[in-house]
C-alpha positions as CSV (number, residue, x, y, z in Angstrom):
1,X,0.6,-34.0,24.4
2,X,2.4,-33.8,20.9
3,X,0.0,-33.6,18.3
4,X,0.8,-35.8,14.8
5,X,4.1,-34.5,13.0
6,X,3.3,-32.9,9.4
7,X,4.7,-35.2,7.0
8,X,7.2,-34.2,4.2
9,X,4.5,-33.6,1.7
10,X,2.4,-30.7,4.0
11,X,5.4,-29.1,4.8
12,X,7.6,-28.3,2.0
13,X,4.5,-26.3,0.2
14,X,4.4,-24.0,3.4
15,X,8.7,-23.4,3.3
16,X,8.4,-22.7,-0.6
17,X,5.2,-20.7,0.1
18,X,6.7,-18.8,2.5
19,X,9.9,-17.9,0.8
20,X,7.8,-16.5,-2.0
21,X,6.3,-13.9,0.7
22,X,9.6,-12.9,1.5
23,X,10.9,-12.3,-1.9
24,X,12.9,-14.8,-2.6
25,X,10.8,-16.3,-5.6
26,X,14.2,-18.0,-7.5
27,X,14.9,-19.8,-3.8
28,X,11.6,-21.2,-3.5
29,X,11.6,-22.3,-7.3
30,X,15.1,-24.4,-7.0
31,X,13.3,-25.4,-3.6
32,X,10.4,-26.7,-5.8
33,X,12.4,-28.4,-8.7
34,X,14.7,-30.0,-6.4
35,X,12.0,-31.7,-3.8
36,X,9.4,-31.6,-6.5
37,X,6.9,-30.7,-4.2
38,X,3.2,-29.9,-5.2
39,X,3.0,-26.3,-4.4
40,X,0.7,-23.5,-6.1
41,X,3.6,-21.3,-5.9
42,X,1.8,-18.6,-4.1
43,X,2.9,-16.6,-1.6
44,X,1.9,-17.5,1.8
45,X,2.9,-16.8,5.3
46,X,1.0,-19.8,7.3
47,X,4.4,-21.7,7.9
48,X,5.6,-18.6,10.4
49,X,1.4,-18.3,11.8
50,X,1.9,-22.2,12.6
51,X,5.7,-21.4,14.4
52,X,4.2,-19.0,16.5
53,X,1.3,-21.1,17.6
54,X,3.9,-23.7,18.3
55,X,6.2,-21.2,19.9
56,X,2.9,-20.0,22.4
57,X,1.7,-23.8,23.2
58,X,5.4,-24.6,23.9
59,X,5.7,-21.6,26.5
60,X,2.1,-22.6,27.7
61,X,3.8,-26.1,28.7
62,X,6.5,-24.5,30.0
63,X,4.5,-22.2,32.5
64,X,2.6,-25.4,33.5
65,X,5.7,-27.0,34.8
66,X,6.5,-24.3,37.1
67,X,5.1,-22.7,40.2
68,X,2.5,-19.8,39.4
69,X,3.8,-16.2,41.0
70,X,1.5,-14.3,38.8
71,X,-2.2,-13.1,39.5
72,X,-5.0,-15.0,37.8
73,X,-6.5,-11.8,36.1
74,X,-6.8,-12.0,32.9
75,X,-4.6,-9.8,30.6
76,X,-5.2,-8.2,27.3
77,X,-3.2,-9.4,24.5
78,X,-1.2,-7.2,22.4
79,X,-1.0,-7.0,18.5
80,X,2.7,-6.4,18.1
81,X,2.4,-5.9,14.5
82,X,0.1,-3.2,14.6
83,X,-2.0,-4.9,11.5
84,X,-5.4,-5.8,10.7
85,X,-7.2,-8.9,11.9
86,X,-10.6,-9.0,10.9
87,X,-11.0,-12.3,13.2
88,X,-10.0,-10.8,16.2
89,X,-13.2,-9.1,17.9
90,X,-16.9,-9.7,16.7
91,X,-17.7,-6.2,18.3
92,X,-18.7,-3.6,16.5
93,X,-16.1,-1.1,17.0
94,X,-17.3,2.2,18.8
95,X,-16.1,6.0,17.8
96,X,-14.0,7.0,20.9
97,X,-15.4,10.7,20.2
98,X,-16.9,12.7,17.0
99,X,-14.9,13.9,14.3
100,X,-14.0,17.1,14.2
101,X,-12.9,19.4,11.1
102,X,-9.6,20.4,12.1
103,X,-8.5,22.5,9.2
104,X,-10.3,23.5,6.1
105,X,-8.8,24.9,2.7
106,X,-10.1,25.1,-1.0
107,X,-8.5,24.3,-4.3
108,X,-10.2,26.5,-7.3
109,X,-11.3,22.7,-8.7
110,X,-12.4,19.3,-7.4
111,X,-9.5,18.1,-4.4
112,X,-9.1,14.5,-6.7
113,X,-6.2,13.0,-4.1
114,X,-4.5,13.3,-0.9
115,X,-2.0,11.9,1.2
116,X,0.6,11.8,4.2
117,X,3.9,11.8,4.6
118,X,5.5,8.8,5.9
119,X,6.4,10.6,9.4
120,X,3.5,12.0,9.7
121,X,5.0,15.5,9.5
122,X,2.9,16.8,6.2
123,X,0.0,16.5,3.9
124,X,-0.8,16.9,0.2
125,X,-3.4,17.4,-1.9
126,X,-3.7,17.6,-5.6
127,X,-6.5,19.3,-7.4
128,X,-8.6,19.3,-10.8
129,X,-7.0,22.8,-11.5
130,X,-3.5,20.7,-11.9
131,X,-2.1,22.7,-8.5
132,X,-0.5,21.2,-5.8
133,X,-1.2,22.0,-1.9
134,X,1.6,21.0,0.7
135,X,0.3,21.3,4.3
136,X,2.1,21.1,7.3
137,X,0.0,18.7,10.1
138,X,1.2,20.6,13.1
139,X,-0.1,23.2,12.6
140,X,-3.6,21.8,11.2
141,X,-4.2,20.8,14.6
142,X,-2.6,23.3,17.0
143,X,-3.7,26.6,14.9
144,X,-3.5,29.8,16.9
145,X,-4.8,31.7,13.8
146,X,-2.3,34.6,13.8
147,X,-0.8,34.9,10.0
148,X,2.0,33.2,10.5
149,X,0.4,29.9,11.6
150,X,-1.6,28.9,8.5
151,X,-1.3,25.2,7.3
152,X,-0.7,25.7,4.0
153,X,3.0,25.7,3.3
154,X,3.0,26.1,-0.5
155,X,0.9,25.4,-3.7
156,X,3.0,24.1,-6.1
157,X,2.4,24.7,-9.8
158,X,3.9,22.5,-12.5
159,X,1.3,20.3,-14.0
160,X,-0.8,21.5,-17.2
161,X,-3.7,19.1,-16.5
162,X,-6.0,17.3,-13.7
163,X,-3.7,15.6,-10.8
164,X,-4.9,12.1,-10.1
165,X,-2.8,10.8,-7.6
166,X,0.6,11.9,-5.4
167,X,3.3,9.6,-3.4
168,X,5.5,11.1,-0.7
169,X,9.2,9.8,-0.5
170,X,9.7,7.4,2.9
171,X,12.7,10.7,3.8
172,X,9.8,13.2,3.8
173,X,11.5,15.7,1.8
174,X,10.5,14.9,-1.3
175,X,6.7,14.9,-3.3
176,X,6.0,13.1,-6.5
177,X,2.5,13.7,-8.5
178,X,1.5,12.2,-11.9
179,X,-1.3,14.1,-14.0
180,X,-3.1,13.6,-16.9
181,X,-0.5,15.6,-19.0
182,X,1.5,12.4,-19.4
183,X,3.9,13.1,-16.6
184,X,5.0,12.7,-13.1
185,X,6.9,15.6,-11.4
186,X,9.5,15.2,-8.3
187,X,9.1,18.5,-5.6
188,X,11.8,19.3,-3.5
189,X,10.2,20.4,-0.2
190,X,13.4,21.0,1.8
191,X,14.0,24.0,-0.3
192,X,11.6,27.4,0.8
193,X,9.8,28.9,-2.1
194,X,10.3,26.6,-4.6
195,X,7.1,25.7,-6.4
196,X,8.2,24.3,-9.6
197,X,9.7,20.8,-10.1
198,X,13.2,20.2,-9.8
199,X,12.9,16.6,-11.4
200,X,10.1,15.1,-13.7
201,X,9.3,11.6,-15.8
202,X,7.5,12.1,-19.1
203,X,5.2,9.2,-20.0
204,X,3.3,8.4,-23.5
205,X,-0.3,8.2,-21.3
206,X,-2.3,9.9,-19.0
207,X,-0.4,8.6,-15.4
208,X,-3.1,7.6,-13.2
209,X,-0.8,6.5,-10.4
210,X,1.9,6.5,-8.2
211,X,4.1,5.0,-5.1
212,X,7.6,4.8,-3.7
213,X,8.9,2.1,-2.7
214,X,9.7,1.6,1.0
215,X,13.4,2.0,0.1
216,X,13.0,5.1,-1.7
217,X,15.0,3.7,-4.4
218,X,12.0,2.7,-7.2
219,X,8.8,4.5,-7.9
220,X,6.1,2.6,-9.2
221,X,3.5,4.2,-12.4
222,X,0.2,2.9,-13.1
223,X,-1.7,4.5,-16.3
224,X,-4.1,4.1,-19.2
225,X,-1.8,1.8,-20.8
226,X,-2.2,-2.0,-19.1
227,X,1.9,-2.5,-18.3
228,X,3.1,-1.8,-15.1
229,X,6.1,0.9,-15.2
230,X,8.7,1.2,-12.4
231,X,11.3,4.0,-12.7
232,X,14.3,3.6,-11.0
233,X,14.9,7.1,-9.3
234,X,18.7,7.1,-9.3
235,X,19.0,6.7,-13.2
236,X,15.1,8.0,-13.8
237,X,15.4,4.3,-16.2
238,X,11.9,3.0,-16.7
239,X,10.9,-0.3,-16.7
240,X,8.2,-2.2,-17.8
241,X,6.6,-5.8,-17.8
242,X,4.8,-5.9,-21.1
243,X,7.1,-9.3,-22.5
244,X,5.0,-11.1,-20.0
245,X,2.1,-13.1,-21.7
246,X,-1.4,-11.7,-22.3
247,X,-3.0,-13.5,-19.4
248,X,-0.9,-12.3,-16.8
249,X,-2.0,-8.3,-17.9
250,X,-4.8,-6.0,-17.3
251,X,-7.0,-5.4,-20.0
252,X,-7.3,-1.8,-19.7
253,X,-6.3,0.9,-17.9
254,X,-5.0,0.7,-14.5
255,X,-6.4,3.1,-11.7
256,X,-4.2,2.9,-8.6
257,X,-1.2,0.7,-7.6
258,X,0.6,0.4,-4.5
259,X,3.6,-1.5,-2.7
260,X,3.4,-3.5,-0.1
261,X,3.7,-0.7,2.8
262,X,6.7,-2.4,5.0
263,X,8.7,-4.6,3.0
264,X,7.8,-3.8,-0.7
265,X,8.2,-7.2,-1.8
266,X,4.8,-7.2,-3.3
267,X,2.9,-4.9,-4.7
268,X,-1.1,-4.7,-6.0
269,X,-2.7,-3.2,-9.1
270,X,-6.7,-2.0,-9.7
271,X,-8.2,-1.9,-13.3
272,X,-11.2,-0.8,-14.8
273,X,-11.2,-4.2,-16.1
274,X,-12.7,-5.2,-12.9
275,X,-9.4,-7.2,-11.7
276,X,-6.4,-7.0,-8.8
277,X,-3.4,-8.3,-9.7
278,X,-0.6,-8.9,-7.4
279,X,3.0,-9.0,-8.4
280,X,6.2,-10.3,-7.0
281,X,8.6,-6.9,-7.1
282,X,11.7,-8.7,-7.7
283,X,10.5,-10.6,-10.9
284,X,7.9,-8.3,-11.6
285,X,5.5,-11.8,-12.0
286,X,1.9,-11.6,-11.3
287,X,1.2,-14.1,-8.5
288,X,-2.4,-13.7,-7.8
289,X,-5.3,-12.9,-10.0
290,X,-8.3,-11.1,-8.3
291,X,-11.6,-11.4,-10.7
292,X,-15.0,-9.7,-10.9
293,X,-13.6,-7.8,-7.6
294,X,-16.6,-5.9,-7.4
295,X,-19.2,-7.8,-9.7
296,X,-19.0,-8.8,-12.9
297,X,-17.2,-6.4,-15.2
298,X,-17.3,-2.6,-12.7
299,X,-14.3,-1.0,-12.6
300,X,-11.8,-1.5,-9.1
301,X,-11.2,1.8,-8.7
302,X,-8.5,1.7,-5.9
303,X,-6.5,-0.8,-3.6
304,X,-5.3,-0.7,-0.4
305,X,-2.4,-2.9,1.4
306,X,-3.0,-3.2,5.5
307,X,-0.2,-2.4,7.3
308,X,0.9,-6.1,8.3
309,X,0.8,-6.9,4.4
310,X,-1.8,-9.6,4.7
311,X,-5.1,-7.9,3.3
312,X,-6.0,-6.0,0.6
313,X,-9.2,-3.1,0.9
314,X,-10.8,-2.4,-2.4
315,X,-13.3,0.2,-4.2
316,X,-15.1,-0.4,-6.4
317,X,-18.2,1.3,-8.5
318,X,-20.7,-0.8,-6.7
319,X,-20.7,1.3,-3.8
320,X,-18.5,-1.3,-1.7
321,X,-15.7,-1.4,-0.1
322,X,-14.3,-5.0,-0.2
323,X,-11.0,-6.9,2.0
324,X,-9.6,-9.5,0.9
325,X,-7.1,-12.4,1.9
326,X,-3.6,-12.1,0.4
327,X,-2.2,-15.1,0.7
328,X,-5.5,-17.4,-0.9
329,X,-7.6,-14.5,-2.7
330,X,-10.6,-15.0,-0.4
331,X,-13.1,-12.2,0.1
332,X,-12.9,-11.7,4.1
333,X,-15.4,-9.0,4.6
334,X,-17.7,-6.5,2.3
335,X,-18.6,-3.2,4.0
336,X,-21.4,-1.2,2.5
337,X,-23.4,1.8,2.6
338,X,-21.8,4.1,0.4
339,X,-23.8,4.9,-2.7
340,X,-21.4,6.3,-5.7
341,X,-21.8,4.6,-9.1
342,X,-20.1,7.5,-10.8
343,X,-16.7,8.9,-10.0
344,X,-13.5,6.7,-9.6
345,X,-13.0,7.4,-6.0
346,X,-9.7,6.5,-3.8
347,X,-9.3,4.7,-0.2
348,X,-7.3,7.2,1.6
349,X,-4.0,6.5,3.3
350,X,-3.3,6.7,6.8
351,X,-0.2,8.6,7.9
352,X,2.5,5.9,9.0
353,X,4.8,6.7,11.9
354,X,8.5,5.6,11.6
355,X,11.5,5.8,13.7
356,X,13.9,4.9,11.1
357,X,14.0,7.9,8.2
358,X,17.1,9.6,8.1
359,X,16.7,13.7,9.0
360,X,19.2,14.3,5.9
361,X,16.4,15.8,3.2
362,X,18.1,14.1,0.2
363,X,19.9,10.3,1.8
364,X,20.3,9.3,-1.3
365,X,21.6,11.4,-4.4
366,X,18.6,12.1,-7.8
């Protein structure tokens, strides 16, 4: 049976709110003068969560109109998204064996970040001692441990200060780090030997951090300054969102910022002015205001996107690590046991697989 049809008033907020999550912010404003719908503006994908439902319950009435050929087993269902659902299981999830240290190697300071290439193919670390370390993942975990099989590819040398934070372009060939010497250097990796930069961005501040867009085309900058800089990496141009008003800006520095992982349309901000902010890359608009993230006034010292773009994971310096709900600003779960009060400490990133980046090291041109 039909349930009761969503009257004009329930569903022009979910079509506006959905055009906002995918980017098209001027659409769903016209949308929203024209109609003059009562809409918050934020962005929301419920309209295509209630399409699917309806999609499932229609094929559900469909297979009850027709003679059964299948077995009455029950069958597992299948996240085709590959993203995080905190709703989905109430069990506690169980190790499938103990970790083991694969590889082990030493910077002559404090190892302050780390990450993985998009395919999966390397990993980078970036060190106190402003060094570099490119690593290449095979090998980490297939070591025969003759000479010519070490991990370590290159250290690269061209910072002057502490490296907080590094961001690997989607085509794998190329490594960007920022530092506290007011900079953020571009490595070529497809070229042997080379440890120096071939490309770098000078800032006014200390840059705290970084990320490339899923395109390739922009890299965000996040550093002790509040305003959010995006460089475009054809025409190294920076841009910034400082002629926005007061209330939609940090209040101090910011400590991590990241994309949205798949599409890019959004992208997420941490301060140590205990706030998320969540921006609209298009308009480069904050849409959503996270407060007192991790209690009162402690510093949110990273932030995290889920692969399906619905969730954000937090750190904070109250020992927690905290998820939250994208599309209303909810806290959805709190996970605890760490006890660290002192250092500004980064979720790490998981390596993503994708079918789609070109072999060509350079697909566009610097």
């Amino acid at each position: 049976m039909a349930g009761t049809p969503l009257s004009e008033t329930q569903v022009l907020p979910l079509i506006i709110s959905q055009l906002i999550a995918y980017g098209y912010s001027a659409v769903a404003q016209t949308v929203a003068d024209a109609t003059g719908a009562d809409c918050d503006m934020m962005p929301s994908s419920r309209l295509v969560d209630l399409l699917a439902l309806g999609q499932e319950r229609e094929q559900e009435d469909s297979d009850d109109d027709m003679p059964s050929t299948q077995s009455d087993e029950p069958h597992e269902s299948i996240d085709e998204s590959n993203g995080f659902d905190p709703d989905a299981t109430n069990e506690k999830p169980q190790p499938a064996v103990p970790y083991v240290q694969l590889y082990y190697t030493q910077h002559k300071g404090p190892c302050r970040t780390a990450a993985f290439s998009k395919d999966g193919r390397f990993a980078a670390t970036g060190s106190y001692d402003a060094s570099l370390k490119l690593l290449d993942v095979n090998k980490m975990k297939n070591r025969t441990g003759g000479p010519s099989d070490k991990p370590v590819i290159r250290t690269l040398y061209d910072h002057i200060a502490p490296v907080n934070d590094l961001s690997f372009h989607p085509n794998g060939e190329v490594l960007a780090s920022c530092a506290d010497d007011q900079s953020i250097k571009l490595f070529d990796l497809s070229k042997i030997g080379v440890k120096r930069a071939f490309r770098y961005l000078q800032d006014t501040q200390p840059v705290n951090s970084i990320d490339f867009h899923p395109s390739g085309d922009f890299l965000l900058a996040g550093t002790q300054d509040p305003h959010v800089r995006v460089y475009d990496i054809h025409t190294l141009q920076c841009y910034t969102n400082n002629n926005q008003q007061r209330a939609h800006h940090h209040l101090g520095a910011i400590t991590q910022i990241q994309y949205a992982p798949e599409t890019g349309r959004m992208f997420a901000t941490a301060s140590i002015d205990g706030t998320v902010k969540i921006w609209d890359s298009v308009s480069s608009q904050c849409v959503r205001t996270l407060s007192k993230v991790h209690g009162g006034g402690m510093a949110v010292s990273s932030v995290r996107w889920t692969r399906n773009e619905k969730y954000l994971l937090t750190a904070g310096m109250d020992s927690c690590l905290r998820l939250w709900d994208v599309a209303n600003g909810q806290l959805v779960m709190t996970y605890k046991g760490h006890d660290q009060r002192s250092q500004m400490l980064q979720v790490p990133t998981k390596s993503i697989k994708s079918s789609s980046i070109t072999s060509d090291p350079f697909s566009f041109s610097f």
